[in-house]
Backbone bond lengths (Angstrom), bond angles and torsions (degrees), N, CA, C in turn:
res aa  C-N    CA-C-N  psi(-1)  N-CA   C-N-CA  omega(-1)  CA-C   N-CA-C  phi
1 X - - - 1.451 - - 1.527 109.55 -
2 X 1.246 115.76 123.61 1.686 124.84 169.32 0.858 111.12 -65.81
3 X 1.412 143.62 119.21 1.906 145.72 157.07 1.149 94.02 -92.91
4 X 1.648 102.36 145.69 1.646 127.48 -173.83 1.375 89.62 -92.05
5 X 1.527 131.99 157.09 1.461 129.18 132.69 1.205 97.10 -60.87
6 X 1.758 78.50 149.99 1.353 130.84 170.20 1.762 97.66 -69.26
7 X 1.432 92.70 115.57 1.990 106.67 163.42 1.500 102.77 -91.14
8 X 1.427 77.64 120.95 1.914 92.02 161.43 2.028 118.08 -114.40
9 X 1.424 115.48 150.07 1.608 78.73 168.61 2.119 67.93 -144.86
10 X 1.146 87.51 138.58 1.261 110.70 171.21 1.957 121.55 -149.59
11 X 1.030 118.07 -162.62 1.589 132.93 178.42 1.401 118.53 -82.01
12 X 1.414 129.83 124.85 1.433 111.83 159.94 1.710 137.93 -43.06
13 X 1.211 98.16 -25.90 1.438 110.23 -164.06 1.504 104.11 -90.26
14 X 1.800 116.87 -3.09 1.346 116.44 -168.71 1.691 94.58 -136.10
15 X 1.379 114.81 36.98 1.470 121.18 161.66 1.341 109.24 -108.47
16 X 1.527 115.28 155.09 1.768 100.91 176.51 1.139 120.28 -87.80
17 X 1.773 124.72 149.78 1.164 150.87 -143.39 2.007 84.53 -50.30
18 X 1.398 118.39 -55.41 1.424 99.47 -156.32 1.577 98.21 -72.64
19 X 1.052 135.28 -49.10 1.882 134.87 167.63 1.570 91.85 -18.00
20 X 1.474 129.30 -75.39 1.242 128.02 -162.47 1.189 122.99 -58.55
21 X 1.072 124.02 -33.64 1.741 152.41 162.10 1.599 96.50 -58.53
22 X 1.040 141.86 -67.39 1.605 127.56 -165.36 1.360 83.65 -72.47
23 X 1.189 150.62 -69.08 1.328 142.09 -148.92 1.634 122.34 -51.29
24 X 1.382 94.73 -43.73 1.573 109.51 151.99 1.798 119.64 -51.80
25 X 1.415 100.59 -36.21 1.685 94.84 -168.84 1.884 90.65 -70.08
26 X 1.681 99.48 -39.92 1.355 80.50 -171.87 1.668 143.95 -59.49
27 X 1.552 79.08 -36.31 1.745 90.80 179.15 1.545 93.14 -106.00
28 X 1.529 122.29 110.93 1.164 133.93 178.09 1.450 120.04 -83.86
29 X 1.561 109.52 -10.42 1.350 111.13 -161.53 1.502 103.81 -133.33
30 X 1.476 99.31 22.55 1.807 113.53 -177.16 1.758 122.97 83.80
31 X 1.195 118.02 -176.91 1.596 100.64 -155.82 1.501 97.98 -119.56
32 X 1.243 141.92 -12.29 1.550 135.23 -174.30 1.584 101.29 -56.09
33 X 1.003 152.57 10.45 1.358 115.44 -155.00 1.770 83.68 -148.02
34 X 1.223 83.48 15.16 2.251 95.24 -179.51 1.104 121.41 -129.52
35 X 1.427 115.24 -8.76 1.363 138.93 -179.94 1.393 102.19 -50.31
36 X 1.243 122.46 135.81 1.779 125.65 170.36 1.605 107.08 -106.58
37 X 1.044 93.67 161.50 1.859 109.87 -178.80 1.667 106.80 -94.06
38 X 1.223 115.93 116.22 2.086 95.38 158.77 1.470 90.68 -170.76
39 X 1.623 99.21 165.91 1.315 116.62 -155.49 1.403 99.12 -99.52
40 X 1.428 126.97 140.48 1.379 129.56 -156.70 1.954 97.47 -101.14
41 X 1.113 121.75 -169.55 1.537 121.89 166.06 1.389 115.07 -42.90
42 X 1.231 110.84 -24.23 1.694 96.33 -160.30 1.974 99.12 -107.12
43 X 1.023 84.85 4.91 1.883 91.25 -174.55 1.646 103.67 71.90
44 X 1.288 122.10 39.83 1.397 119.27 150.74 1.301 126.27 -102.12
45 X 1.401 125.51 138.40 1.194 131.80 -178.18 1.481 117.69 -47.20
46 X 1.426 142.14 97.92 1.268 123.37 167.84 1.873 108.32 -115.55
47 X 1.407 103.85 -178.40 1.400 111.39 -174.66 1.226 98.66 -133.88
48 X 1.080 131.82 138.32 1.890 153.23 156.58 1.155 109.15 -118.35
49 X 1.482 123.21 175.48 1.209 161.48 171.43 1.451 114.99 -91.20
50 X 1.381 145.71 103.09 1.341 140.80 -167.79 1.486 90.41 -79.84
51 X 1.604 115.56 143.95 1.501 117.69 153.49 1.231 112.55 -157.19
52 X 1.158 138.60 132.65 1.590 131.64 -171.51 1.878 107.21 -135.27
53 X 1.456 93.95 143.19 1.326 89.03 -171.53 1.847 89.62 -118.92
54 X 1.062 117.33 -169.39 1.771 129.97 178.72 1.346 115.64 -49.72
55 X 1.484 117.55 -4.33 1.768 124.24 -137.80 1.198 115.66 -132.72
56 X 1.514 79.79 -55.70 1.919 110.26 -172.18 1.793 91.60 -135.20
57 X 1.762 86.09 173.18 1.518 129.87 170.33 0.995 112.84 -126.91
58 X 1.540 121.25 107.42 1.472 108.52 -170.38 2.039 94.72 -101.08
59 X 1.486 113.46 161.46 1.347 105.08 148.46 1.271 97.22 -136.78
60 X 1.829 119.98 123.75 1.424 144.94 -161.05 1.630 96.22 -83.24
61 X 1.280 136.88 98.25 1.424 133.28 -178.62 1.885 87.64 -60.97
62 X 1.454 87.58 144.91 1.342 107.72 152.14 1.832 115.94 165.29
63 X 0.921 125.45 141.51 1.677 140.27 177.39 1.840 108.12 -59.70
64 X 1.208 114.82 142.57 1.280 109.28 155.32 1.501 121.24 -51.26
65 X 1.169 111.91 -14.09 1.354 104.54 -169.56 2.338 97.15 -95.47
66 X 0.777 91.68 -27.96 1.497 117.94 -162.59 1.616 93.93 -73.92
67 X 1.670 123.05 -68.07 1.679 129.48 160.70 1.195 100.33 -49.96
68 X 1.247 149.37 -15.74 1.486 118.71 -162.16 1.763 93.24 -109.17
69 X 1.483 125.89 -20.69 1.291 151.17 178.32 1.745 100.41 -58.75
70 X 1.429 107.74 -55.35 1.480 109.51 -159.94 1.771 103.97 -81.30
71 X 1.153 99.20 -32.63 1.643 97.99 164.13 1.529 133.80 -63.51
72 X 1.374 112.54 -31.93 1.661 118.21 158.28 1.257 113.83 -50.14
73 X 1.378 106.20 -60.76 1.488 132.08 177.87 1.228 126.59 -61.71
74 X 1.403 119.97 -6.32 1.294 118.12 -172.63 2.354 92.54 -106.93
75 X 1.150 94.48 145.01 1.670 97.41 174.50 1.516 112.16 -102.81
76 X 1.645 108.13 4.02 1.574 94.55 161.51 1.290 117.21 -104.48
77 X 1.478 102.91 31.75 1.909 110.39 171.48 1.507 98.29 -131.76
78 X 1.999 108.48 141.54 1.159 101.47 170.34 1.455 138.88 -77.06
79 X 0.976 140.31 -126.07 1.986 139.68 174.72 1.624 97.96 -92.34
80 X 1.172 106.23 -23.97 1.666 107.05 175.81 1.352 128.31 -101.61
81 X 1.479 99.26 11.92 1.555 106.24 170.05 1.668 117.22 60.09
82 X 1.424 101.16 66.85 1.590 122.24 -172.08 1.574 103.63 -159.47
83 X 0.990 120.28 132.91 1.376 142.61 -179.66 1.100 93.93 -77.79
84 X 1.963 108.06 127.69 1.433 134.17 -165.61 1.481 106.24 -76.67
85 X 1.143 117.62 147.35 1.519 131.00 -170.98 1.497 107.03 -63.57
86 X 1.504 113.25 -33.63 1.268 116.29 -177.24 1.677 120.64 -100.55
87 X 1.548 103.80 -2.81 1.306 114.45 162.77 1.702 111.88 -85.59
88 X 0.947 102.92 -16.64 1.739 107.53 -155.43 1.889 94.76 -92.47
89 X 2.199 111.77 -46.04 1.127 93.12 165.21 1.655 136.34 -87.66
90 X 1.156 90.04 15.94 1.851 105.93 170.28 1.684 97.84 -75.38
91 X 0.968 116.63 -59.13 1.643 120.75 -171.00 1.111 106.30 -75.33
92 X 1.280 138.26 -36.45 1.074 108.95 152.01 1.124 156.17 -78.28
93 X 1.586 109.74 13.44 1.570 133.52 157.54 0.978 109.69 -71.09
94 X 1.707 107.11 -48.65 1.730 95.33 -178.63 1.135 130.32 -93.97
95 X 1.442 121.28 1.69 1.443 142.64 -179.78 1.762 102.15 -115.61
96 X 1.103 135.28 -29.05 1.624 120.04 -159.35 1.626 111.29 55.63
97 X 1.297 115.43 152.52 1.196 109.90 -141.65 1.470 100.77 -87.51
98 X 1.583 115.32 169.43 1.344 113.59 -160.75 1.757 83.41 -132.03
99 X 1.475 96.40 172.85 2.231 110.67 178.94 1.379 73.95 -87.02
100 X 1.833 83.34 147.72 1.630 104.93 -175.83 1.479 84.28 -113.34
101 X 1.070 123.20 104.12 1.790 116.18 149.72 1.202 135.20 -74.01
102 X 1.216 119.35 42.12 1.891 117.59 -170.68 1.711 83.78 -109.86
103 X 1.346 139.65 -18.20 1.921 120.85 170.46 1.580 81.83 -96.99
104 X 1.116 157.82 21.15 1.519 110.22 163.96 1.680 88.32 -143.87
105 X 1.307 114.40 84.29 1.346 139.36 138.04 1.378 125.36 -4.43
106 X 1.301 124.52 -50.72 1.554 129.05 -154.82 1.635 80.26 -110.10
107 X 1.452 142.90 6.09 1.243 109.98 173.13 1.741 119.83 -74.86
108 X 1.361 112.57 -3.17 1.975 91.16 156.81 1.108 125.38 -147.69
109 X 1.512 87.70 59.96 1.700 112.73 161.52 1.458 117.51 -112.35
């Protein structure tokens, strides 16, 4: 028998620290420009962040305006909105390295 992951779509700020940490390894260059479109229960337009681990499927709600917010705000990205060399090989000590999808665009379309 095939089991589906488990879909979750929740908040960045209410995933755990290591979820947020690979997600960062993944999108190295910040998340606006990965954001997906789909219509939630109520048939309103929202946007998330796709990320899936072995288990789950997460989709990370958040606005372009909202991803582009957490990257200023975040201190393991620099003034140019790129994940720091020394943040990126921290996580990947403690994570091993993850696919970076910020060059291949069309992967979730």
């Amino acid at each position: 028998m095939i089991q589906s992951k488990l879909k979750v779509i929740t908040d960045f700020d209410k995933l755990p620290t290591d979820i947020q940490e690979k997600i960062k390894l993944t999108y190295p260059e910040g998340f606006s420009d990965f954001l997906v479109e789909f219509k939630n229960r109520h048939s309103e337009t929202v946007y998330a962040l796709p990320y899936e681990t072995e288990k789950k499927y997460y989709m990370v709600r958040m606005s372009v305006s909202k991803a582009m917010q957490l990257i200023l705000d975040d201190d393991d990205y620099d003034d140019d909105g790129y994940l720091k060399d020394d943040k990126k090989d921290q996580f990947e000590d403690k994570h091993g390295e993850v696919e970076d999808f910020s060059m291949d665009k069309d992967y979730f379309v």
